[in-house]
PyMOL CGO cylinders between C-alpha atoms (Angstrom):
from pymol import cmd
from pymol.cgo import CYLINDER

trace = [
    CYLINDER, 0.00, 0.00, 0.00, 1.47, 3.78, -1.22, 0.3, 1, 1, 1, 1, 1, 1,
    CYLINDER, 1.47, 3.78, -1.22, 1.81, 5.51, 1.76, 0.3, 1, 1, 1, 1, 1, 1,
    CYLINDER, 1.81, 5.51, 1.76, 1.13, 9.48, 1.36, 0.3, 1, 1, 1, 1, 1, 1,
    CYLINDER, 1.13, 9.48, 1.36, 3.60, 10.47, 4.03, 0.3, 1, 1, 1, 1, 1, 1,
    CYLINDER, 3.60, 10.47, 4.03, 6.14, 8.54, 2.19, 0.3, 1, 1, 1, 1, 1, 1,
    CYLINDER, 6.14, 8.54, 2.19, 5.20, 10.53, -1.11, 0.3, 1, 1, 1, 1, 1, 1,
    CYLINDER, 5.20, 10.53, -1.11, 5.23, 13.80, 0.79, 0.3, 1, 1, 1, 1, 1, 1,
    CYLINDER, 5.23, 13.80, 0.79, 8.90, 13.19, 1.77, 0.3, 1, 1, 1, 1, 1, 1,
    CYLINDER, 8.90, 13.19, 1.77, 10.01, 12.16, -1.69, 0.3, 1, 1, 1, 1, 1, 1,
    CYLINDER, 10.01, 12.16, -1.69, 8.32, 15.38, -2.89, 0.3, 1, 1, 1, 1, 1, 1,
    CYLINDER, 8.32, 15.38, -2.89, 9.95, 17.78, -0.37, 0.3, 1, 1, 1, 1, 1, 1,
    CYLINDER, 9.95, 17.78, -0.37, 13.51, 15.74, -1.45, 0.3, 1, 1, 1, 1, 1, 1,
    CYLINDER, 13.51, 15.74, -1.45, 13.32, 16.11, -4.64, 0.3, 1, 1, 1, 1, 1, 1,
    CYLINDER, 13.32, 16.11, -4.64, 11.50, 20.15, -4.62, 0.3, 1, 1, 1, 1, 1, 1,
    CYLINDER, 11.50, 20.15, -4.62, 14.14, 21.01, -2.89, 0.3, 1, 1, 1, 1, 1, 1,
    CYLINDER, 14.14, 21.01, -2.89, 16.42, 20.59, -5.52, 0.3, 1, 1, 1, 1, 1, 1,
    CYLINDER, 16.42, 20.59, -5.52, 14.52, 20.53, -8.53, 0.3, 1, 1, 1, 1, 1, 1,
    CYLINDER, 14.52, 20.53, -8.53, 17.50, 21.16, -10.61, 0.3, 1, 1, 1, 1, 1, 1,
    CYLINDER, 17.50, 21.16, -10.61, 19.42, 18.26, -9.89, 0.3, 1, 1, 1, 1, 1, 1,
    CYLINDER, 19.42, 18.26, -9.89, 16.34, 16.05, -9.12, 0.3, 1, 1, 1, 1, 1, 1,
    CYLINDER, 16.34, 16.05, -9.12, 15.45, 15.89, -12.48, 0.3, 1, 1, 1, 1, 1, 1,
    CYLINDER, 15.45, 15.89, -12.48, 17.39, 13.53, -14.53, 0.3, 1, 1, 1, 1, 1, 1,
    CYLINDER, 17.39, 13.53, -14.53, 16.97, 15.37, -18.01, 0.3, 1, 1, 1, 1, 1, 1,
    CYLINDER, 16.97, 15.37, -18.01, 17.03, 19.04, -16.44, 0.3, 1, 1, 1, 1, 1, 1,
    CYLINDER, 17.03, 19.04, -16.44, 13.11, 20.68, -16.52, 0.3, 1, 1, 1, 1, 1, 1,
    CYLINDER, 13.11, 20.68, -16.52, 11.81, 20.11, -19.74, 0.3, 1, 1, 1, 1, 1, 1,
    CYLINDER, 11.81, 20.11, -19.74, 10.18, 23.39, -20.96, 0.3, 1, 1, 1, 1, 1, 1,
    CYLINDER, 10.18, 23.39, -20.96, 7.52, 22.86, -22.84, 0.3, 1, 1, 1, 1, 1, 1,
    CYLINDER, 7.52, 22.86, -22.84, 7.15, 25.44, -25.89, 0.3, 1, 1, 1, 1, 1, 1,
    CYLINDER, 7.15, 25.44, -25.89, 6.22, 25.13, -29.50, 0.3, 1, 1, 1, 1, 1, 1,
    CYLINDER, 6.22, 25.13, -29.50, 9.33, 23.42, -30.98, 0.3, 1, 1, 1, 1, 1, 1,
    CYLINDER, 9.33, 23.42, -30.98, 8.82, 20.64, -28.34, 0.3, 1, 1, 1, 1, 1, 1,
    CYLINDER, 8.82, 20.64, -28.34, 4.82, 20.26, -28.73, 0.3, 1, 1, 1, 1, 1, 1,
    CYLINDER, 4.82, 20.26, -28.73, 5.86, 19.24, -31.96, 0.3, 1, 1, 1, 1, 1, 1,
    CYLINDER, 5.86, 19.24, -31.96, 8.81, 16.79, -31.42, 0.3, 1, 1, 1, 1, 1, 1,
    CYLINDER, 8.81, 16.79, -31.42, 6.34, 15.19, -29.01, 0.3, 1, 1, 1, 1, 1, 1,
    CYLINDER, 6.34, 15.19, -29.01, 3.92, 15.45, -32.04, 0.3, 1, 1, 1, 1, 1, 1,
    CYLINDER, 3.92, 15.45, -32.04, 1.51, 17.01, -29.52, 0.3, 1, 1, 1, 1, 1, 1,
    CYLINDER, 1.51, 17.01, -29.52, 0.17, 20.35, -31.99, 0.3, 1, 1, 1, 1, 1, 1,
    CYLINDER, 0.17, 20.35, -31.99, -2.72, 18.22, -33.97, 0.3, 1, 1, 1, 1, 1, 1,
    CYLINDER, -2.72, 18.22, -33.97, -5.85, 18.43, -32.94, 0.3, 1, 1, 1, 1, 1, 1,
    CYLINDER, -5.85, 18.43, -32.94, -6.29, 14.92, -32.19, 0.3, 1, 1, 1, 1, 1, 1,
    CYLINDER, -6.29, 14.92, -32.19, -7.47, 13.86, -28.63, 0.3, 1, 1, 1, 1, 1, 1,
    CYLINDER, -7.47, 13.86, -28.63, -5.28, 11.76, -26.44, 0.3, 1, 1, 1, 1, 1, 1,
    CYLINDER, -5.28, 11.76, -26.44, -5.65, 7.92, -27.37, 0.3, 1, 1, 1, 1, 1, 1,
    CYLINDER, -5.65, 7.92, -27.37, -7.33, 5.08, -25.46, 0.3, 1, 1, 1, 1, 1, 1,
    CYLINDER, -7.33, 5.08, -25.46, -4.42, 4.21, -23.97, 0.3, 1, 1, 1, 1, 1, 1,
    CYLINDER, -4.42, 4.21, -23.97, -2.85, 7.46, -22.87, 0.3, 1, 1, 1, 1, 1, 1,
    CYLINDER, -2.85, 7.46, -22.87, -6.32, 8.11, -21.72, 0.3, 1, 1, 1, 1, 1, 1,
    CYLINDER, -6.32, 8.11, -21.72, -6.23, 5.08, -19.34, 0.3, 1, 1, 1, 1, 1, 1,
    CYLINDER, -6.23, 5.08, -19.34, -3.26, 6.09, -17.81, 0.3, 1, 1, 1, 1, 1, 1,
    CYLINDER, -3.26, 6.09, -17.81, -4.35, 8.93, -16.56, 0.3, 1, 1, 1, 1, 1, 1,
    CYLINDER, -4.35, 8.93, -16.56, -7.74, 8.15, -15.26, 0.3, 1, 1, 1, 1, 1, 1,
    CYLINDER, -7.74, 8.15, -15.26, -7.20, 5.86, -12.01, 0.3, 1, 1, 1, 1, 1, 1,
    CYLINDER, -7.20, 5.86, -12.01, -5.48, 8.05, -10.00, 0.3, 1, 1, 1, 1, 1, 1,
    CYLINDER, -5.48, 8.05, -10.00, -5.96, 9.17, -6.11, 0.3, 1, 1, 1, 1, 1, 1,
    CYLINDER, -5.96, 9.17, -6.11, -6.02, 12.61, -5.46, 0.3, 1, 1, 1, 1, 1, 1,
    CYLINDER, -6.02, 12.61, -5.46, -4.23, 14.64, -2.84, 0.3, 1, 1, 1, 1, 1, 1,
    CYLINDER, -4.23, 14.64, -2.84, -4.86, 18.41, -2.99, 0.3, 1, 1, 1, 1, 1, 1,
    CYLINDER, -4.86, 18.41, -2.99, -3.19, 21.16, -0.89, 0.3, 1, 1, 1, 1, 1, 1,
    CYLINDER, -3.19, 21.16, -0.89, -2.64, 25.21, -1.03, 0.3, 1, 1, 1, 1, 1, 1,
    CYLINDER, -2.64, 25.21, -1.03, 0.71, 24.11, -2.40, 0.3, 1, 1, 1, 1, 1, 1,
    CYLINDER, 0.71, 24.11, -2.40, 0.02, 21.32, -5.19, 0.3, 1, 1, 1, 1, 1, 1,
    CYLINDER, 0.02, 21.32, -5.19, -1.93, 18.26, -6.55, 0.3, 1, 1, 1, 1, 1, 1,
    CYLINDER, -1.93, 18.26, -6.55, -0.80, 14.80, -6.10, 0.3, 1, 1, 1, 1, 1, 1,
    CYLINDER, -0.80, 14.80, -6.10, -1.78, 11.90, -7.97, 0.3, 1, 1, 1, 1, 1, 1,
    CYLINDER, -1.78, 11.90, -7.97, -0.77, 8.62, -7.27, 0.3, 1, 1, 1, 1, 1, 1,
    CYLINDER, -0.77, 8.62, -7.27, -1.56, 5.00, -8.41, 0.3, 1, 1, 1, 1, 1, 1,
    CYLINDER, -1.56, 5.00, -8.41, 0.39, 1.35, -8.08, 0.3, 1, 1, 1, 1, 1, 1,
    CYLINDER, 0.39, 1.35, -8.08, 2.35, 2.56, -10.54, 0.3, 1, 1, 1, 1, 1, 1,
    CYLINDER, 2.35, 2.56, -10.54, 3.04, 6.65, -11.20, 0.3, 1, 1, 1, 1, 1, 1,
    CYLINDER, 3.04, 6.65, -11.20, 2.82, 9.56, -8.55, 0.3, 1, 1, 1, 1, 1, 1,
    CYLINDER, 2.82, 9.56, -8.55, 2.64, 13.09, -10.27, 0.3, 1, 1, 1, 1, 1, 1,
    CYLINDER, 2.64, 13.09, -10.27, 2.94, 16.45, -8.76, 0.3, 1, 1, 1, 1, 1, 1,
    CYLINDER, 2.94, 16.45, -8.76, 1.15, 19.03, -10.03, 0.3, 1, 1, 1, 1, 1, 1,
    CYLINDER, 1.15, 19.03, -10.03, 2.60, 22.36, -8.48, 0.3, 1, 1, 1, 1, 1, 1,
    CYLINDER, 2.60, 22.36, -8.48, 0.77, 26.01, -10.17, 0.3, 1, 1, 1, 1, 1, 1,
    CYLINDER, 0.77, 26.01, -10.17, 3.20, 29.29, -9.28, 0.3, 1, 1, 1, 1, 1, 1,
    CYLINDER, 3.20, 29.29, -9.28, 3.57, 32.61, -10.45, 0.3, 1, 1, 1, 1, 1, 1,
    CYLINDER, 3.57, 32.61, -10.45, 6.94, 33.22, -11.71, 0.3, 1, 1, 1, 1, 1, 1,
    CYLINDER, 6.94, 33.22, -11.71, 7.71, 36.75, -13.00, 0.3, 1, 1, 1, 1, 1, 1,
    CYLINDER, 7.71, 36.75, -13.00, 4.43, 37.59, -12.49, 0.3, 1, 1, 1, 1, 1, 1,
    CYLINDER, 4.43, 37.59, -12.49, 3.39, 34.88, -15.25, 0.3, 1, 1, 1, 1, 1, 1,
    CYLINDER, 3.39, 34.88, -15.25, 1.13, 31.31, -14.09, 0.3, 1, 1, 1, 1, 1, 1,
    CYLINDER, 1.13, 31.31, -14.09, 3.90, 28.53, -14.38, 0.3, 1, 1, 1, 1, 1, 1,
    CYLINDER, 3.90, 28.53, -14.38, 2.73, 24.88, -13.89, 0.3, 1, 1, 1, 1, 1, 1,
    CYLINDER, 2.73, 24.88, -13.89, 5.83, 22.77, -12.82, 0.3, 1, 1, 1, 1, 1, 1,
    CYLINDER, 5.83, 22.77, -12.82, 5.02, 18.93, -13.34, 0.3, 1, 1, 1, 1, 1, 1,
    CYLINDER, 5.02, 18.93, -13.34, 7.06, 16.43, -11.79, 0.3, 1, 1, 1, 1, 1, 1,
    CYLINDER, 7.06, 16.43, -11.79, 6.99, 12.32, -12.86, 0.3, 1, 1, 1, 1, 1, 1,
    CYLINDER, 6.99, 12.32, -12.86, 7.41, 9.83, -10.62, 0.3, 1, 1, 1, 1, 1, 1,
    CYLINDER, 7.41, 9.83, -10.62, 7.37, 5.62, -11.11, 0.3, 1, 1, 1, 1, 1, 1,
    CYLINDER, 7.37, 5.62, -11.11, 7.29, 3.62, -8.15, 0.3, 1, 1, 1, 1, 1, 1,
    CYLINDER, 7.29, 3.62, -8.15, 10.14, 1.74, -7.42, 0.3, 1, 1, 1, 1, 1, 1,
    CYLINDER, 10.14, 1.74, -7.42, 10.28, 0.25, -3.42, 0.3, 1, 1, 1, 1, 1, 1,
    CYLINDER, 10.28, 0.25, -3.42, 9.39, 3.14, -0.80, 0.3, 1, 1, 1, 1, 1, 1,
    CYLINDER, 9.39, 3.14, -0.80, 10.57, 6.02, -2.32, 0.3, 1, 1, 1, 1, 1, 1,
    CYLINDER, 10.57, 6.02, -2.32, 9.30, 6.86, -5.95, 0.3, 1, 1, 1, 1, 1, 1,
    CYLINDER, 9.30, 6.86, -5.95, 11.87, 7.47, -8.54, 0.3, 1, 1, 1, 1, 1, 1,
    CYLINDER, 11.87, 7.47, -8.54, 11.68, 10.65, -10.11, 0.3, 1, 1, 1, 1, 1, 1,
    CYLINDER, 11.68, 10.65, -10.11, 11.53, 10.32, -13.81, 0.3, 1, 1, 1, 1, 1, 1,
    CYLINDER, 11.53, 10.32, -13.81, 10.87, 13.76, -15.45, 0.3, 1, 1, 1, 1, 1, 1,
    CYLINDER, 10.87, 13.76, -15.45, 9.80, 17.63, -14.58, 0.3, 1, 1, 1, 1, 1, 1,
    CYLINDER, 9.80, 17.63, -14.58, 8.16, 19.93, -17.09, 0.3, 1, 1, 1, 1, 1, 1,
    CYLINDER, 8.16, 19.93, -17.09, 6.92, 23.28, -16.48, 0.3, 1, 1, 1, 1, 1, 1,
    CYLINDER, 6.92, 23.28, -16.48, 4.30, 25.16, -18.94, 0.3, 1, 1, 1, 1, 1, 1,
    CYLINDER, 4.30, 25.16, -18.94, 3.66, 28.79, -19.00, 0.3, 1, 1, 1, 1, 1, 1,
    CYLINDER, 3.66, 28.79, -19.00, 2.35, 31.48, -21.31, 0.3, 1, 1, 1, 1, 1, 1,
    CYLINDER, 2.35, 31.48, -21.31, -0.60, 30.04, -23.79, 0.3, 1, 1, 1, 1, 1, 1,
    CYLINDER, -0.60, 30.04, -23.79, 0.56, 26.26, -22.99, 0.3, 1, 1, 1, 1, 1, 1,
    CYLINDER, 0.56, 26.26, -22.99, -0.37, 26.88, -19.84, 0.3, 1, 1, 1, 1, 1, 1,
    CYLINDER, -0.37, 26.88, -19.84, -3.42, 25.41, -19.97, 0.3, 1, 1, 1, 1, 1, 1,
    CYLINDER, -3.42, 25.41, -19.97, -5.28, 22.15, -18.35, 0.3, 1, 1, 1, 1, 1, 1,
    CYLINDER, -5.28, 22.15, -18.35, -6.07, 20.53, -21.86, 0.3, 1, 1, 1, 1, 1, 1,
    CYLINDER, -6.07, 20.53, -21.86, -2.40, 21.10, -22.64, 0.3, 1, 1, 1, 1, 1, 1,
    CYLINDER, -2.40, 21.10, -22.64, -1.07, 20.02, -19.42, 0.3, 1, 1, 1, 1, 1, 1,
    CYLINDER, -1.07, 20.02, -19.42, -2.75, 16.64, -19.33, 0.3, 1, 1, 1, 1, 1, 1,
    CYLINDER, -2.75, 16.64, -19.33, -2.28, 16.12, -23.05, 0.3, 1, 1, 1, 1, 1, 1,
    CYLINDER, -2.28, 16.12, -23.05, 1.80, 16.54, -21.99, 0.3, 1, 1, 1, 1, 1, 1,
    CYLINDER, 1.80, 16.54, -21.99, 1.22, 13.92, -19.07, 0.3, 1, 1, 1, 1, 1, 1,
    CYLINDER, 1.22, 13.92, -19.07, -0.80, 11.73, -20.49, 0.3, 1, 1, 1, 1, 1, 1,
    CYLINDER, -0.80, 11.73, -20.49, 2.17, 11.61, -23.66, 0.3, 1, 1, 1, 1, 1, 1,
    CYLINDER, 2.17, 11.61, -23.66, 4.69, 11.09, -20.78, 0.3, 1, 1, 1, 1, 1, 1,
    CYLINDER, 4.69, 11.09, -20.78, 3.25, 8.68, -19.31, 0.3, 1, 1, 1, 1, 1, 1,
    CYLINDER, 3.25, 8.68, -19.31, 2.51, 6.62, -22.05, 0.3, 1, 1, 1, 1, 1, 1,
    CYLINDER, 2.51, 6.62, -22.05, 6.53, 6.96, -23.15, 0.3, 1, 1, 1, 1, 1, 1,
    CYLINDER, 6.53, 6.96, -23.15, 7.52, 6.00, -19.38, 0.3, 1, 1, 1, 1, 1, 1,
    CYLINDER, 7.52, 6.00, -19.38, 5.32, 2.83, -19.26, 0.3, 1, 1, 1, 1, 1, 1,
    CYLINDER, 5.32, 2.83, -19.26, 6.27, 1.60, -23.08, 0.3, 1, 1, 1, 1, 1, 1,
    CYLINDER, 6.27, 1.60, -23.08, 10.41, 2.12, -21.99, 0.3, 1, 1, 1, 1, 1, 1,
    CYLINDER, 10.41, 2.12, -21.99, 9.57, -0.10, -18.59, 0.3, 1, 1, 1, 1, 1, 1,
    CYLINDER, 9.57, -0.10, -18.59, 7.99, -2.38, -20.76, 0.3, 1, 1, 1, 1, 1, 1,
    CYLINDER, 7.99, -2.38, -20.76, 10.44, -3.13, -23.22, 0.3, 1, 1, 1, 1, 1, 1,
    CYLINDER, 10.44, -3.13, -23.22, 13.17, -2.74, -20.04, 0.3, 1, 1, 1, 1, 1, 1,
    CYLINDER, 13.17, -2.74, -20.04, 10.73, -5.51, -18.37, 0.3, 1, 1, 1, 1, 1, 1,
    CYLINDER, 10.73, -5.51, -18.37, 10.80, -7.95, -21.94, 0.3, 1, 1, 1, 1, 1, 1,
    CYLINDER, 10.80, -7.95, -21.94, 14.99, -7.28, -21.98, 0.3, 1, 1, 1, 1, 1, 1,
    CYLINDER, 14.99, -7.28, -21.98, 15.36, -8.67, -18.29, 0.3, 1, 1, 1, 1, 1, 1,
    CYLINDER, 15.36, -8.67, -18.29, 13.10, -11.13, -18.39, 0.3, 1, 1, 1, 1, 1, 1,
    CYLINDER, 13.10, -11.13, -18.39, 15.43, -12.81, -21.47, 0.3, 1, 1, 1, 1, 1, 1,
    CYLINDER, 15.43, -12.81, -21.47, 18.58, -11.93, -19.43, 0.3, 1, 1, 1, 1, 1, 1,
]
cmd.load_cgo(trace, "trace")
């Protein structure tokens, strides 16, 4: 069973140094990287990036949103930076007590948005469970 208080303390870890938490830096998410991530059509999210994103609990707090399941825990945190709404996103996978951080993005300015947000996750996600999948198939022939 996830323990909350075990998430909180992985959070406050790894917020308090985003910089090096994050093994790939922040990701900022603009126009040039909505489309590498082939994220600009107008196409919803499919069934299975939906399902990944559906059947999670909910934590909420003056300070973020945290969604957990068996397998991801994701923090949503909104801020004002410069005066601008920033959403920093951190990507966890659960891995023994303490989740494994796997990615942070941060939107502002027009990609900013929920829809935009959750179409970002729900691509993440989807990339983070197919690369533990084929990690899963490698070891399992080792």
């Amino acid at each position: 069973m996830i323990n909350p208080l075990d998430l909180e303390n992985a959070f406050n870890e790894y917020a308090g140094d985003l910089m090096h938490s994050a093994p790939d830096g922040i990701i900022d998410i603009n126009l040039p990287v909505l489309y590498e991530l082939g994220l600009l059509n107008c196409e919803q999210a499919t069934p299975d990036q939906r399902k990944l994103t559906q059947h999670f609990h909910v934590i909420e707090s003056n300070e973020k949103v945290t969604l957990f399941n068996d397998i991801f825990v994701v923090w949503i945190l909104p801020r004002i930076i410069d005066e601008q709404p920033t959403t920093y996103t951190l990507v966890g996978i659960h891995q023994g007590k303490k989740p494994n951080l796997e990615l942070v993005f941060h939107t502002k300015g027009v990609y900013n948005t929920p829809n935009f947000v959750l179409r970002i996750l729900e691509h993440f996600l989807m990339e983070i469970q197919e690369n533990n999948d084929v990690l899963g198939n490698i070891e399992k022939k080792l």
